[in-house]
C-alpha positions in Angstrom: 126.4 24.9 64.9 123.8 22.4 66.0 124.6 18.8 67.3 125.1 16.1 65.6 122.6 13.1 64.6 124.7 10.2 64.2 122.6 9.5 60.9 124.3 6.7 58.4 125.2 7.3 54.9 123.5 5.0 52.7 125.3 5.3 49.4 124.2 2.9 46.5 122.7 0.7 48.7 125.2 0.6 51.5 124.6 2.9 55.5 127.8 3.9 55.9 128.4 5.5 59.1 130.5 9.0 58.8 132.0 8.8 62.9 132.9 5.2 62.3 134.1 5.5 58.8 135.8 8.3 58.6 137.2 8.6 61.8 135.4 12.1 61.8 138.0 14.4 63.7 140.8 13.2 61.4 139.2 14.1 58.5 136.9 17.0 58.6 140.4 19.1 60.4 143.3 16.7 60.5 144.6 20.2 61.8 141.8 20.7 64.3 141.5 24.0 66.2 143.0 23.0 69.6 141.7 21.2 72.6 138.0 22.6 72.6 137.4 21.1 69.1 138.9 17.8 69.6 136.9 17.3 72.7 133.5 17.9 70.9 135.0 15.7 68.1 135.2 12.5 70.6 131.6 12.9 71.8 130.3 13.1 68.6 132.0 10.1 67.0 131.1 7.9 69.9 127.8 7.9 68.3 127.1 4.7 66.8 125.0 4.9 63.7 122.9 2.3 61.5 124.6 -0.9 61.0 126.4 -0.9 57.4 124.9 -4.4 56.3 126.3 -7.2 53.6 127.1 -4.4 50.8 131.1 -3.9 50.9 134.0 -3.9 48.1 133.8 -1.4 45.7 130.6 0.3 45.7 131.0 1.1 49.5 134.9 2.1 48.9 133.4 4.7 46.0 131.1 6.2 48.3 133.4 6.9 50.9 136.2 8.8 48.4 133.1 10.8 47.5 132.0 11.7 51.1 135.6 11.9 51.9 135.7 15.1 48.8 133.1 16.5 51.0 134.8 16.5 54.0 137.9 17.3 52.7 136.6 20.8 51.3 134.9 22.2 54.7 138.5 20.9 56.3 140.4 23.3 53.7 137.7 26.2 53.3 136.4 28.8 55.7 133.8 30.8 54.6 130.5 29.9 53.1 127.8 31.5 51.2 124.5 31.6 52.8 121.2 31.9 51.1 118.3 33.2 53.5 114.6 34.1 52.1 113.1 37.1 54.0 109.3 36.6 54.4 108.5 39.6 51.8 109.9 36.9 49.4 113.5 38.7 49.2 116.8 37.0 49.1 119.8 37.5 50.5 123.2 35.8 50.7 125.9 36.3 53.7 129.2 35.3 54.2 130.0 33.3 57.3 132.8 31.9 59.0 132.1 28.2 60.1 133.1 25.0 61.3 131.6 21.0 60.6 131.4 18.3 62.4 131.8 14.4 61.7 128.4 14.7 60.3 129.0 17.2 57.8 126.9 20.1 59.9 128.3 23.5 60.1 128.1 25.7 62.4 128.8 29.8 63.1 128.0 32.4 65.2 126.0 35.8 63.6 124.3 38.7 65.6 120.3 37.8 65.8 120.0 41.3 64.4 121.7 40.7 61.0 119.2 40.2 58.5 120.2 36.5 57.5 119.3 36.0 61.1 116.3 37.2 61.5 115.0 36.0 57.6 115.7 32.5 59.8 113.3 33.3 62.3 110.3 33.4 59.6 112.2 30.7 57.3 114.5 27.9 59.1 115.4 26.4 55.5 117.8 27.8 53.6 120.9 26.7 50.4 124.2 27.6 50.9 127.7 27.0 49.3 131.2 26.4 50.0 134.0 26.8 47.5 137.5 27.6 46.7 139.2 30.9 45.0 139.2 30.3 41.3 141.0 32.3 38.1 140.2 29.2 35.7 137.1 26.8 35.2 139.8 24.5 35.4 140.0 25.0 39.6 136.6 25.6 40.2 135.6 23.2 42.8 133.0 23.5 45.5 129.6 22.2 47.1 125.8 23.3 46.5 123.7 22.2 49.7 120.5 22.9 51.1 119.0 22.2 54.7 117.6 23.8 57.7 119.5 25.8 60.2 118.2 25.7 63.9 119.7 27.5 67.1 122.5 25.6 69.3 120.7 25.7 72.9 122.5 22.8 75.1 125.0 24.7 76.9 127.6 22.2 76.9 127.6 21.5 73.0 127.8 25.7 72.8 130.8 25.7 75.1 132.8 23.3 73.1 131.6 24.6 69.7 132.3 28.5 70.6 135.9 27.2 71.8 136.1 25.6 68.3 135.5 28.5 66.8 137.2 31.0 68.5 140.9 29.0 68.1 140.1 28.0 64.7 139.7 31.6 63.5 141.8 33.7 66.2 138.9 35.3 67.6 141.0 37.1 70.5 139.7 39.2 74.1 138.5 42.0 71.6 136.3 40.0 69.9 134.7 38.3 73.6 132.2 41.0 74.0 130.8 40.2 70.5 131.1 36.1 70.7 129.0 36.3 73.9 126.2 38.5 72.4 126.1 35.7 69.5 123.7 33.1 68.5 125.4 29.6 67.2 123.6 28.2 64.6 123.7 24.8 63.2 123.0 23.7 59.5 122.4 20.4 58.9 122.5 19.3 55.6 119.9 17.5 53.2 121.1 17.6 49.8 125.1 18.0 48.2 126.0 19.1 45.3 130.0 18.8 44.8 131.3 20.2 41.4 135.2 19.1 40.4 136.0 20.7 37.3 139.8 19.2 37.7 138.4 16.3 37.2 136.5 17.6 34.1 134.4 19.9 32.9 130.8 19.8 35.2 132.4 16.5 36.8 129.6 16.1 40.0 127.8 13.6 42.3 125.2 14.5 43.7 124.2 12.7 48.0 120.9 13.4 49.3 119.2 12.5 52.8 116.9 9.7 52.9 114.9 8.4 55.8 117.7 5.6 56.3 120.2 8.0 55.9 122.8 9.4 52.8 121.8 8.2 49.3 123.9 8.8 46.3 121.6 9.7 43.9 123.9 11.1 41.2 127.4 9.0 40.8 
């Protein structure tokens, strides 16, 4: 659960900025987890981010339903898939509980003993997916990403993020012992791949980070 950058989104030619445009607490949890997150949610969308430039109307509006699909996924899932590479080579793919920020980063907590933990250690970058329960290829929907996940260290950031975490998934006294033992991790993301099949079969965009920020490289 690392802290945020503040990056833009550049979509077909436009930086969009995700705190400012998409009033980032609103719409990565319009039912955000209590006090804790809410807080963290107003220091990160006081960042400011790269200025959006001339580029407006329809292209920009586009770009923002499509980050807003995004968004809108991590708000209604909770669990995603993480793929870890071990350094004999080996793979291996974990469950997590998490929570994102206005950015798009998510964030959990694991044991630094479990083996997608320590395949970190030796390998920082990492794929991983989010999706919903499906009995038809009609409801499959989800995101493909890839990044590199890094350790939460500022103290005040790990406050506010463990708080998140522990009202949005009811982690009561029994689980304390265990929270505290925890490492928060952040994954920040490089590449999405979102997949729609209710919108047709194989229907996806693809966003990828550039060095000025988001670029939609696959409409």
């Amino acid at each position: 659960m690392a802290g945020t950058s503040g990056d833009a989104l550049h979509c077909t030619g436009i930086a969009i900025s995700l705190a400012d445009n998409f009033r980032a607490a609103e719409i990565v949890w319009r039912n955000a987890p209590g006090m804790a997150y809410a807080a963290y949610m107003r220091k990160s969308s006081s960042r400011r981010a790269i200025p959006a430039g001339r580029a407006r109307g329809r292209r920009m509006k586009d770009a923002l339903k499509k980050l807003e699909r995004i968004a809108a996924l991590l708000r209604e899932e909770t669990t995603l898939s993480l793929a870890t590479t071990g350094q004999d080579g080996e793979v291996s793919v974990a469950p997590l509980f998490y929570i994102a920020d206005g950015d798009l980063s998510l964030y959990w907590l694991s044991s630094e003993d479990s083996l997608h933990s320590q395949n970190l250690k030796s390998q920082p970058r990492v794929a991983a997916t989010v999706y919903r329960n499906a009995m038809s290829w009609r409801e499959i929907r989800g995101i493909q990403t890839r990044g590199s996940v890094g350790k939460v260290t500022d103290s005040e950031l790990r406050r506010l993020l463990i708080a998140a975490y522990c009202e949005r998934f009811k982690l009561g006294r029994v689980l304390q012992l265990a929270v505290r033992q925890s490492v928060l991790y952040s994954f920040k993301p490089e590449f999405f791949r979102y997949i729609d099949n209710a919108r047709g079969f194989g229907c996806k965009f693809e966003l990828t980070r550039q060095p000025a920020g988001w670029s939609l490289t696959r409409p």
